[in-house]
Each structure stands twice: as structure tokens, then as C-alpha cells.
mmJSON file of the N, C-alpha and C atoms, coordinates in Angstrom:
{"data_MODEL":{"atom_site":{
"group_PDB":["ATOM","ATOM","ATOM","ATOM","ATOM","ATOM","ATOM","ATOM","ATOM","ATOM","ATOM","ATOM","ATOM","ATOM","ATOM","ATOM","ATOM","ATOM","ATOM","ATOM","ATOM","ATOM","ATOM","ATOM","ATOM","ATOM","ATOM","ATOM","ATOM","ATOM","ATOM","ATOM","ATOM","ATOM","ATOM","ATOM","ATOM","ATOM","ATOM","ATOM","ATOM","ATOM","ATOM","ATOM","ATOM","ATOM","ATOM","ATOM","ATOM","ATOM","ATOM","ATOM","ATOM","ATOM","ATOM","ATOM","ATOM","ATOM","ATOM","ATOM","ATOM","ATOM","ATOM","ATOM","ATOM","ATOM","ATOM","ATOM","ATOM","ATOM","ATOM","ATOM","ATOM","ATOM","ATOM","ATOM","ATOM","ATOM","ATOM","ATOM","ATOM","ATOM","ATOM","ATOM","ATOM","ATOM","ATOM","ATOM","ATOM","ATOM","ATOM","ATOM","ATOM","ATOM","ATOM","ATOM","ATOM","ATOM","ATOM","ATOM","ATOM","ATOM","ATOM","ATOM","ATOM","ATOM","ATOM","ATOM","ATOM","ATOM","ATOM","ATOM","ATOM","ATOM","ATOM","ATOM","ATOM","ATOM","ATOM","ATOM","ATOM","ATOM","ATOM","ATOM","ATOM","ATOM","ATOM","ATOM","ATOM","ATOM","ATOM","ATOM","ATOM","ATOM","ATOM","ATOM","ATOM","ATOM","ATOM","ATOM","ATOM","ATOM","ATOM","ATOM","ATOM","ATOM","ATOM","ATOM","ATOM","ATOM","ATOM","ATOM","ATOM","ATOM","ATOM","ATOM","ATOM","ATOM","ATOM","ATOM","ATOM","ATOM","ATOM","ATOM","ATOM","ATOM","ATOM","ATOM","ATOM","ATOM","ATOM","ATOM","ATOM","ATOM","ATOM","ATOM","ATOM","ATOM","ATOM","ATOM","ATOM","ATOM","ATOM"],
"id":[1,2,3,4,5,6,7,8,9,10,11,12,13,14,15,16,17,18,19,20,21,22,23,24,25,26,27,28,29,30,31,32,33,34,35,36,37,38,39,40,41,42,43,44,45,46,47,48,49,50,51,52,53,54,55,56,57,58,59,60,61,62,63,64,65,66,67,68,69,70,71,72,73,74,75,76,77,78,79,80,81,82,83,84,85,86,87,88,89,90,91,92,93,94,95,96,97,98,99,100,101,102,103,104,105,106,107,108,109,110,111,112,113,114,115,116,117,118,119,120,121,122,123,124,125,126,127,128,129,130,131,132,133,134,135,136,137,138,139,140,141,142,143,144,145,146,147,148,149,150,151,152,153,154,155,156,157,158,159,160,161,162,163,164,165,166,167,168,169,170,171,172,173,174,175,176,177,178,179,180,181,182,183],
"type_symbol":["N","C","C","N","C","C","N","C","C","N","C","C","N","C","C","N","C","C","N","C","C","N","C","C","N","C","C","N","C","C","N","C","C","N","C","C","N","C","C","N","C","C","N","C","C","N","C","C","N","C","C","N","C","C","N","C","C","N","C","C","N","C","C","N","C","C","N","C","C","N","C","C","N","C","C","N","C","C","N","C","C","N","C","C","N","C","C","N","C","C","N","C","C","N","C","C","N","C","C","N","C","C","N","C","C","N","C","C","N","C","C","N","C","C","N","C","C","N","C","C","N","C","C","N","C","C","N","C","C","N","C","C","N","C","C","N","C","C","N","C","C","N","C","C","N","C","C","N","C","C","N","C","C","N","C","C","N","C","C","N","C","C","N","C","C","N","C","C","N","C","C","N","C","C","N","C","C","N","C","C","N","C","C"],
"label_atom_id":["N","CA","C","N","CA","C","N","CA","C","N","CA","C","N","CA","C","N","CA","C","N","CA","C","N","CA","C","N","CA","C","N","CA","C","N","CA","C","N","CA","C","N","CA","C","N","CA","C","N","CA","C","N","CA","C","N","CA","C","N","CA","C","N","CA","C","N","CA","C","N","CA","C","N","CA","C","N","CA","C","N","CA","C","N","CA","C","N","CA","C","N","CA","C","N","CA","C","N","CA","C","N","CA","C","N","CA","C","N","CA","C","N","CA","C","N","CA","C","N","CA","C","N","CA","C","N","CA","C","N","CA","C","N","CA","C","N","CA","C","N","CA","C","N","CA","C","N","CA","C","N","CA","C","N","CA","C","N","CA","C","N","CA","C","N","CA","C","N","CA","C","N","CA","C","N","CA","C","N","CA","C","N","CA","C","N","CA","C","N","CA","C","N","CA","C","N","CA","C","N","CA","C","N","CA","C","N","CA","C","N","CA","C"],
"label_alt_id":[null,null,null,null,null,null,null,null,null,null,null,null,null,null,null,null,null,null,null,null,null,null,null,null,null,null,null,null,null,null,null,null,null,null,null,null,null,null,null,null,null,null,null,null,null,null,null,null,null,null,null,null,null,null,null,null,null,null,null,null,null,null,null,null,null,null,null,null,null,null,null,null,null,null,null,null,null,null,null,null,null,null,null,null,null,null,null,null,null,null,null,null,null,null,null,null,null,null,null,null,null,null,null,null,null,null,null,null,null,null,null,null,null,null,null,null,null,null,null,null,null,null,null,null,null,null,null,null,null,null,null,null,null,null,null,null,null,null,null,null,null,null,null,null,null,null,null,null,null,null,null,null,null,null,null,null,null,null,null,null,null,null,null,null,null,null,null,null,null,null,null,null,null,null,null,null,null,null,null,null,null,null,null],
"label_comp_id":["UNK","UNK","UNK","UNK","UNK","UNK","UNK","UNK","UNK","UNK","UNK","UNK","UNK","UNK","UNK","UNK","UNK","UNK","UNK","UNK","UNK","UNK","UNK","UNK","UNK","UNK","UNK","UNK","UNK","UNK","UNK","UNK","UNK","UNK","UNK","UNK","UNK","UNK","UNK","UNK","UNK","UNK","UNK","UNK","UNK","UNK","UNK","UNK","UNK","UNK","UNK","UNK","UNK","UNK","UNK","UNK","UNK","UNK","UNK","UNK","UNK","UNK","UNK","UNK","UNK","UNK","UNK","UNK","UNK","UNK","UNK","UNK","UNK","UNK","UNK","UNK","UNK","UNK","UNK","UNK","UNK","UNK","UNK","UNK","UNK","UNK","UNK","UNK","UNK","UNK","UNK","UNK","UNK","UNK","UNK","UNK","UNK","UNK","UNK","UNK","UNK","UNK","UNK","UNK","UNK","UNK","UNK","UNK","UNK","UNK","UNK","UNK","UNK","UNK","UNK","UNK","UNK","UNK","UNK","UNK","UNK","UNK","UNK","UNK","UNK","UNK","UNK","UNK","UNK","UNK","UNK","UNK","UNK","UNK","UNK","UNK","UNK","UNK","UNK","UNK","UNK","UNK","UNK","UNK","UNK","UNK","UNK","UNK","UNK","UNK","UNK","UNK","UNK","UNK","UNK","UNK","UNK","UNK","UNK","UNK","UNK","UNK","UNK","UNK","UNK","UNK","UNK","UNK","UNK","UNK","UNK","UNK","UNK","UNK","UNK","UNK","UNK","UNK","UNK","UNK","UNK","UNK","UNK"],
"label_asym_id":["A","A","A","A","A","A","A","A","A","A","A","A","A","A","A","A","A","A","A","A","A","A","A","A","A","A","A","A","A","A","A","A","A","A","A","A","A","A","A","A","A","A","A","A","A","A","A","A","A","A","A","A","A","A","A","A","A","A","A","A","A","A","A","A","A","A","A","A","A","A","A","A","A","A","A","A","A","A","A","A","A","A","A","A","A","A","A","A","A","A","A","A","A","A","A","A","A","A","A","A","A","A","A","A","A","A","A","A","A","A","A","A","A","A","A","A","A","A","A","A","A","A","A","A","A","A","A","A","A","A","A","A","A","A","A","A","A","A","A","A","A","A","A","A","A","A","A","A","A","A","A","A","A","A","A","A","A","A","A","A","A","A","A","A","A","A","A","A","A","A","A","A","A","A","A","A","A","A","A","A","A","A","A"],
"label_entity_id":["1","1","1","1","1","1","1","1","1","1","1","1","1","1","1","1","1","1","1","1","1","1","1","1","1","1","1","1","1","1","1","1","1","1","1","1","1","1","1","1","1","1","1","1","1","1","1","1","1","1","1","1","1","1","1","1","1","1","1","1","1","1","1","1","1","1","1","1","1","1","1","1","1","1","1","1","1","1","1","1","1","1","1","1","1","1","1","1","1","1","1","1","1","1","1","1","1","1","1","1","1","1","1","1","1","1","1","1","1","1","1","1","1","1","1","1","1","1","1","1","1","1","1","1","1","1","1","1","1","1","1","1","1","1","1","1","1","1","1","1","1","1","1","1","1","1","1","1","1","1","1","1","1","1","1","1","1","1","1","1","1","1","1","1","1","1","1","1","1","1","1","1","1","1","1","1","1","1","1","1","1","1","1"],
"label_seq_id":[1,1,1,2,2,2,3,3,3,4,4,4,5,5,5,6,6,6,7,7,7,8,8,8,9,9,9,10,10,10,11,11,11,12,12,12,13,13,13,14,14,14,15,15,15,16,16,16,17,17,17,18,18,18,19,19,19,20,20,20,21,21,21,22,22,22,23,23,23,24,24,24,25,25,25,26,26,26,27,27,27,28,28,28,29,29,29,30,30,30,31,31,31,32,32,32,33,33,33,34,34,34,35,35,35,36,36,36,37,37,37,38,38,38,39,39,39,40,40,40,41,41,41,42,42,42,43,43,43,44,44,44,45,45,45,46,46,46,47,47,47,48,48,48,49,49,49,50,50,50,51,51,51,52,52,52,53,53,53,54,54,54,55,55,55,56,56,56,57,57,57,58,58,58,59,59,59,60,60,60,61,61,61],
"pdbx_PDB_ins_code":[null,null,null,null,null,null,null,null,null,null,null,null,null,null,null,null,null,null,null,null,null,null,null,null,null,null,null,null,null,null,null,null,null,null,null,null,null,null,null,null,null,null,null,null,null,null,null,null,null,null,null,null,null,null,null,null,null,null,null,null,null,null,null,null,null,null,null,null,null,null,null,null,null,null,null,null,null,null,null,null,null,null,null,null,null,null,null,null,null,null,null,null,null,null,null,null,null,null,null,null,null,null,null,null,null,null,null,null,null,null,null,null,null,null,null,null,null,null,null,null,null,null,null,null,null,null,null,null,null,null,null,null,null,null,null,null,null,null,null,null,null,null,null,null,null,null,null,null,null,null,null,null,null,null,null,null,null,null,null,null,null,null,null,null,null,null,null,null,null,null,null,null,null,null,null,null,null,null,null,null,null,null,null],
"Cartn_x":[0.844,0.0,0.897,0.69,1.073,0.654,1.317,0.818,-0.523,-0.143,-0.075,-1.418,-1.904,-3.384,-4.268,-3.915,-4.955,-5.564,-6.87,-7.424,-6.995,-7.763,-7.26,-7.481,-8.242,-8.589,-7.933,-7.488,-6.855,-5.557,-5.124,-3.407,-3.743,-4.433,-4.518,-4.551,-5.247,-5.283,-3.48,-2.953,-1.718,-0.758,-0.749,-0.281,-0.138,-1.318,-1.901,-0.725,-0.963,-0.728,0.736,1.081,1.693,3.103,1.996,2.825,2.544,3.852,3.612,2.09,1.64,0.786,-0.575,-0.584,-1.848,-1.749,-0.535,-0.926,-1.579,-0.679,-1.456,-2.628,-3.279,-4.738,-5.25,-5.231,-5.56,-5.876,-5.166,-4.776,-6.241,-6.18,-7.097,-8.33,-8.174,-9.794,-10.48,-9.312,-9.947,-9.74,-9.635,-9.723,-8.696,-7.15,-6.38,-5.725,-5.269,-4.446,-2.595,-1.856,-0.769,0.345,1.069,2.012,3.212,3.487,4.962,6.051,6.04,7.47,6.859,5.121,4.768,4.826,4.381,4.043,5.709,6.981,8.222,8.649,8.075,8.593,7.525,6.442,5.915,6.471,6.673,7.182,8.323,9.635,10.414,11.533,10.108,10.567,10.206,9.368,8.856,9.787,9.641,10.238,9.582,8.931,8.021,8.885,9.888,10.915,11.412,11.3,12.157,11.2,10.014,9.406,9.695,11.03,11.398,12.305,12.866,13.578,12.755,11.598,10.4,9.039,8.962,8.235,7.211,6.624,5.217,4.484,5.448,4.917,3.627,3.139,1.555,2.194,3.149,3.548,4.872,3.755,4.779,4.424,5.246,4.954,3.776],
"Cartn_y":[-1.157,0.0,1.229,1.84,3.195,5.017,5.156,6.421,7.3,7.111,8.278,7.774,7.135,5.475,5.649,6.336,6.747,7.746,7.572,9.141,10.048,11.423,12.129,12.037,11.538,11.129,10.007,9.418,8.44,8.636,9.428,9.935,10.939,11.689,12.351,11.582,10.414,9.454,8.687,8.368,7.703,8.844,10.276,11.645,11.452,11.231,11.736,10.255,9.531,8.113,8.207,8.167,8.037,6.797,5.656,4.355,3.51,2.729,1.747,0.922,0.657,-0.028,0.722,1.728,2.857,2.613,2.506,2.328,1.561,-0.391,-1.273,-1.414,-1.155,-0.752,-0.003,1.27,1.267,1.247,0.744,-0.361,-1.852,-2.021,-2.814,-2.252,-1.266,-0.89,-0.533,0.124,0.495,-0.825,-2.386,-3.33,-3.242,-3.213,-3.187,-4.521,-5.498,-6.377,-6.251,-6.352,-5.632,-7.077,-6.904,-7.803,-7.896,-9.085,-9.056,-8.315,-7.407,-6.824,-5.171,-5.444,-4.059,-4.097,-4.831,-5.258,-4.576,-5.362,-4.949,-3.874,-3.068,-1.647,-0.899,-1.182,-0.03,-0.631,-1.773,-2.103,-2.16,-2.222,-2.098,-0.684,-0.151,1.0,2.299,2.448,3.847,4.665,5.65,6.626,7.234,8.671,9.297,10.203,10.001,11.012,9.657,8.62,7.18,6.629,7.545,6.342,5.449,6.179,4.957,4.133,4.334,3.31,2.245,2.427,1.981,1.618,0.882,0.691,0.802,0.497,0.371,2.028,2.98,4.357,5.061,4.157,4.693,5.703,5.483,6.538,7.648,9.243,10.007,10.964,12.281,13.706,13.668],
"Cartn_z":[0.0,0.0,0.0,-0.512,-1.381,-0.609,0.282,1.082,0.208,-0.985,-2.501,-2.785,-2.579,-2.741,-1.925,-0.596,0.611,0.205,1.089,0.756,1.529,1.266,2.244,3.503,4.07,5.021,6.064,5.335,5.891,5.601,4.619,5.542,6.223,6.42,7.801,8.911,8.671,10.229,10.466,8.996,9.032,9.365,8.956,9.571,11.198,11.953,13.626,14.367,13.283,14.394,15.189,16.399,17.199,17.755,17.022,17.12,15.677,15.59,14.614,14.298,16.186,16.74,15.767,16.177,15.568,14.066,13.262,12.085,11.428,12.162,11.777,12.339,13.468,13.555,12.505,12.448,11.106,9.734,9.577,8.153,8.446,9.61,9.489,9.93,10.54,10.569,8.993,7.833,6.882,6.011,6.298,5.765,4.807,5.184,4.243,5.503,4.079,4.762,4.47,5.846,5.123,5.293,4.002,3.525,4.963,5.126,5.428,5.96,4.662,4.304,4.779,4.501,5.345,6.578,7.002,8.691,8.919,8.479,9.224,8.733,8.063,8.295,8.773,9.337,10.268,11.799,11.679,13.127,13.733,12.555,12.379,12.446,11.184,10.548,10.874,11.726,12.515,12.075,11.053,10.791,9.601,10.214,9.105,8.114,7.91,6.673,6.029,6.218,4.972,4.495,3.973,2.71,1.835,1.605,0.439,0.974,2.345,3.11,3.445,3.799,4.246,3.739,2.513,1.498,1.889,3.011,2.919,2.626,2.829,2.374,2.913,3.869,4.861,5.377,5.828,6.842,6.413,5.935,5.369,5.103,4.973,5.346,3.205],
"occupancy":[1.0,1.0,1.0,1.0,1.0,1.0,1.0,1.0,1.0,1.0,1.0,1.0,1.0,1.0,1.0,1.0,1.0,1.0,1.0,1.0,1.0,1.0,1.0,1.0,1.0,1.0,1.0,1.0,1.0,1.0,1.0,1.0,1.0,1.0,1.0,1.0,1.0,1.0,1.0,1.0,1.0,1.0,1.0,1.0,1.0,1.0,1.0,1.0,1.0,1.0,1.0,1.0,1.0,1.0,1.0,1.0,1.0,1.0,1.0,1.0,1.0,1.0,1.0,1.0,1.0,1.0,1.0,1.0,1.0,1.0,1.0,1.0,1.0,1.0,1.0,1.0,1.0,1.0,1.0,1.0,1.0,1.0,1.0,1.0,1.0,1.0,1.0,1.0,1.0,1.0,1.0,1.0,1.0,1.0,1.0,1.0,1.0,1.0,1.0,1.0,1.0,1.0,1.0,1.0,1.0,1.0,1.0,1.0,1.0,1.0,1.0,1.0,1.0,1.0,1.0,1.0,1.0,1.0,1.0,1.0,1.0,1.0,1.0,1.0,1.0,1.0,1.0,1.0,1.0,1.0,1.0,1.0,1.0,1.0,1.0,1.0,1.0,1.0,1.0,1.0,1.0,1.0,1.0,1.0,1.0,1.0,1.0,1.0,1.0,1.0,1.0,1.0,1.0,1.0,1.0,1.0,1.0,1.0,1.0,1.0,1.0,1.0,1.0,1.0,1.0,1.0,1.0,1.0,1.0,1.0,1.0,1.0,1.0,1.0,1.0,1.0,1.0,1.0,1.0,1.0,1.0,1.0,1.0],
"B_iso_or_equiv":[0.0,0.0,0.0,0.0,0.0,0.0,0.0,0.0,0.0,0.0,0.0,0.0,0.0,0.0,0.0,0.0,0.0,0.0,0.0,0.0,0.0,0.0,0.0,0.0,0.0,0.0,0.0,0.0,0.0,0.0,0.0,0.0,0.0,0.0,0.0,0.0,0.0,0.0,0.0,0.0,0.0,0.0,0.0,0.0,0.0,0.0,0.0,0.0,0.0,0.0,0.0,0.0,0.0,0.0,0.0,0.0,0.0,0.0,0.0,0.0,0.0,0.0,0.0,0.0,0.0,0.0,0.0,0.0,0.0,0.0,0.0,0.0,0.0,0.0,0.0,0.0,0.0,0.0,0.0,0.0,0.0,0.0,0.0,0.0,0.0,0.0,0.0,0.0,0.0,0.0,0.0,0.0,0.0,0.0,0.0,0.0,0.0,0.0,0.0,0.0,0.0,0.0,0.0,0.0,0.0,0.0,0.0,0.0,0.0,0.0,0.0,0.0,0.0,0.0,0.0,0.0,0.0,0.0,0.0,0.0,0.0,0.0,0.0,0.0,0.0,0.0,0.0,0.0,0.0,0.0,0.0,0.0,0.0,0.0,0.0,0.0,0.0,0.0,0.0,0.0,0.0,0.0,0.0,0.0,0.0,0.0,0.0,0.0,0.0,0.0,0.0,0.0,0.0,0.0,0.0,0.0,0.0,0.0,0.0,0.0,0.0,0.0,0.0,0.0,0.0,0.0,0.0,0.0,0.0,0.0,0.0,0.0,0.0,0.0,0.0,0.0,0.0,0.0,0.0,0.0,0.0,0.0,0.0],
"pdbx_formal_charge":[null,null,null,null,null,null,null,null,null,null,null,null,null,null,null,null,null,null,null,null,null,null,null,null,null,null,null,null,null,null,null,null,null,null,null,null,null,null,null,null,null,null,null,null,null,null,null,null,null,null,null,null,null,null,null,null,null,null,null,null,null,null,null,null,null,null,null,null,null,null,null,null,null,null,null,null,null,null,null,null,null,null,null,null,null,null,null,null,null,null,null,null,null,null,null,null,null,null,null,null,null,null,null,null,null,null,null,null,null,null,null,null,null,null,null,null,null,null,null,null,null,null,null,null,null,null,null,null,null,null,null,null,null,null,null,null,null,null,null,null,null,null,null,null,null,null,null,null,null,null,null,null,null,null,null,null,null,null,null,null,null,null,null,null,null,null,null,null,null,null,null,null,null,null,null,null,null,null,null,null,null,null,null],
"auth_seq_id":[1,1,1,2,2,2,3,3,3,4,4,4,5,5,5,6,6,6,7,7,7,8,8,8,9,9,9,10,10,10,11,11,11,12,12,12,13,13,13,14,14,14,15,15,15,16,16,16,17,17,17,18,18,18,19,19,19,20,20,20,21,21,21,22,22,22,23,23,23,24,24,24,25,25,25,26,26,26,27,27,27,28,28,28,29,29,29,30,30,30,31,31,31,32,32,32,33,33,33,34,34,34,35,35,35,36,36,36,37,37,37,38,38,38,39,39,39,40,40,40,41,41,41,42,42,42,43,43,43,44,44,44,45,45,45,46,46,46,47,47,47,48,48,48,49,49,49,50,50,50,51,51,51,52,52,52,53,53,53,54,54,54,55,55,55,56,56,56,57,57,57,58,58,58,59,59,59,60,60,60,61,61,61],
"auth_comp_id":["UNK","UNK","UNK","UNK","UNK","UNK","UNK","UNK","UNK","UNK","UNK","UNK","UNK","UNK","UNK","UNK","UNK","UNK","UNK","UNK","UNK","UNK","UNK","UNK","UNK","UNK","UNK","UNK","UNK","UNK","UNK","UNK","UNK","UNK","UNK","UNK","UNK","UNK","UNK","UNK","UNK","UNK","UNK","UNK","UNK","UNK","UNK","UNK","UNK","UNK","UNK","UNK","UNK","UNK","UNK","UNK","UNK","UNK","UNK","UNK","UNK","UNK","UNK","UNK","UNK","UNK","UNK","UNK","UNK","UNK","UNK","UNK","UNK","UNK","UNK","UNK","UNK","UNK","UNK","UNK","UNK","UNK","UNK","UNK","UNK","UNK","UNK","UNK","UNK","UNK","UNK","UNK","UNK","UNK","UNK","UNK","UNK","UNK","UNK","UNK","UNK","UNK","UNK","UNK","UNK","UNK","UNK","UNK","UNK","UNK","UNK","UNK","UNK","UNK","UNK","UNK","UNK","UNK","UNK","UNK","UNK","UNK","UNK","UNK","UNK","UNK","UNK","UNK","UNK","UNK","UNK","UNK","UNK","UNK","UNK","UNK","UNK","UNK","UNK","UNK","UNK","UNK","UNK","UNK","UNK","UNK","UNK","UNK","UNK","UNK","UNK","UNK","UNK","UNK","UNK","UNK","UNK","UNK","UNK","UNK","UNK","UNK","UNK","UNK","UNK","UNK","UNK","UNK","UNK","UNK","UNK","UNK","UNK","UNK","UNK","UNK","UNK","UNK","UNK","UNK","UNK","UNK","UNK"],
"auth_asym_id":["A","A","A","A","A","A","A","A","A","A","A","A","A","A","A","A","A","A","A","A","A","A","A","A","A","A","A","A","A","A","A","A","A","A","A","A","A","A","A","A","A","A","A","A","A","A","A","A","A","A","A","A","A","A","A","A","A","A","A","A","A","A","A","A","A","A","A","A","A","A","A","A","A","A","A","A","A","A","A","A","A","A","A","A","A","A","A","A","A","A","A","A","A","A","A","A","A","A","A","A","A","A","A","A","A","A","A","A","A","A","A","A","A","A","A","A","A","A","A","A","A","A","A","A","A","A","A","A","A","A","A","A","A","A","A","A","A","A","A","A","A","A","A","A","A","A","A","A","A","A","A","A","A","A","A","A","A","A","A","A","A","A","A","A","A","A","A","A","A","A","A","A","A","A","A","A","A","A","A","A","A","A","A"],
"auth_atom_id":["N","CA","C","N","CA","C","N","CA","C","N","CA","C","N","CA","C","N","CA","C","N","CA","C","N","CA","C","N","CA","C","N","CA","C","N","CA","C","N","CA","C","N","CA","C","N","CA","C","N","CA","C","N","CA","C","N","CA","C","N","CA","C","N","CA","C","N","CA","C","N","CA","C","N","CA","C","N","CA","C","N","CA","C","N","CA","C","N","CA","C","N","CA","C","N","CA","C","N","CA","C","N","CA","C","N","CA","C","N","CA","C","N","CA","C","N","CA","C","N","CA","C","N","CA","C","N","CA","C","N","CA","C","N","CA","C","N","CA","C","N","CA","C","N","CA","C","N","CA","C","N","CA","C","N","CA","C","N","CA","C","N","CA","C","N","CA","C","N","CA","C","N","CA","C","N","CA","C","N","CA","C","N","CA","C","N","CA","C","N","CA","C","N","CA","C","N","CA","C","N","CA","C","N","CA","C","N","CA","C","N","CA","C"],
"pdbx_PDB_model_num":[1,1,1,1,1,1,1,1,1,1,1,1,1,1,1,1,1,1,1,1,1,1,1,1,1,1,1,1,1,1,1,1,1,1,1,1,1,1,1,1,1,1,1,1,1,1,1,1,1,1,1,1,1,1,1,1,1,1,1,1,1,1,1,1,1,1,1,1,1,1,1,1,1,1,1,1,1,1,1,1,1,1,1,1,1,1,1,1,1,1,1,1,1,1,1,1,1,1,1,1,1,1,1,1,1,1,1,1,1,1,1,1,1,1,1,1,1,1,1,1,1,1,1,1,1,1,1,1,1,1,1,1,1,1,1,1,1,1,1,1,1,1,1,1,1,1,1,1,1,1,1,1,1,1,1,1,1,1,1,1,1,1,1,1,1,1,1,1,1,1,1,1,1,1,1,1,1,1,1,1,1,1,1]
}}}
């Protein structure tokens, strides 16, 4: 999933979130199932300036 793919709405919610934890909650509240390789970079990868370090890209200015 693709930061760029959300609505606005929901990178505003992926914007607010606080913890890795908050993201993948939300990812599943809006019924997105997340790969693998996403799961370990929001959990991993907590860092909102390395999108592209950090593929999964939910999380980014």
C-alpha cells in the first residue's frame, strides 16, 4: 500500500498516528491487509521522513 493510494482522510489518520501499533490498527480498521514486508517496516521502521527506506509508504509527510 502506497501512502499516494490513501485518501485524504486516511493519511490524515496515518499523519496523527503516534505508534507503529496505531498504524497497523488502522490499516485494518480500513480493511487493508498488510504484507509481510509491510508489517516490518511499520514495526520495524517507525520513521516518518524514509518512505522509500520503508516501502510500505503509509507513513509520510
Amino acid at each position: 500500500m502506497k501512502f499516494e493510494e490513501l485518501t485524504p482522510e486516511q493519511q490524515e489518520k496515518a499523519k496523527a498516528a503516534k505508534s507503529p501499533e496505531e498504524i497497523i490498527a488502522l490499516a485494518k480498521e480500513e480493511g487493508y491487509e498488510l504484507s509481510d514486508s509491510e508489517l516490518e517496516a511499520v514495526s520495524g521502521g517507525w520513521d516518518h521522513c524514509s518512505k522509500e527506506k520503508y516501502g510500505c509508504g503509509m507513513v509520510g509527510h
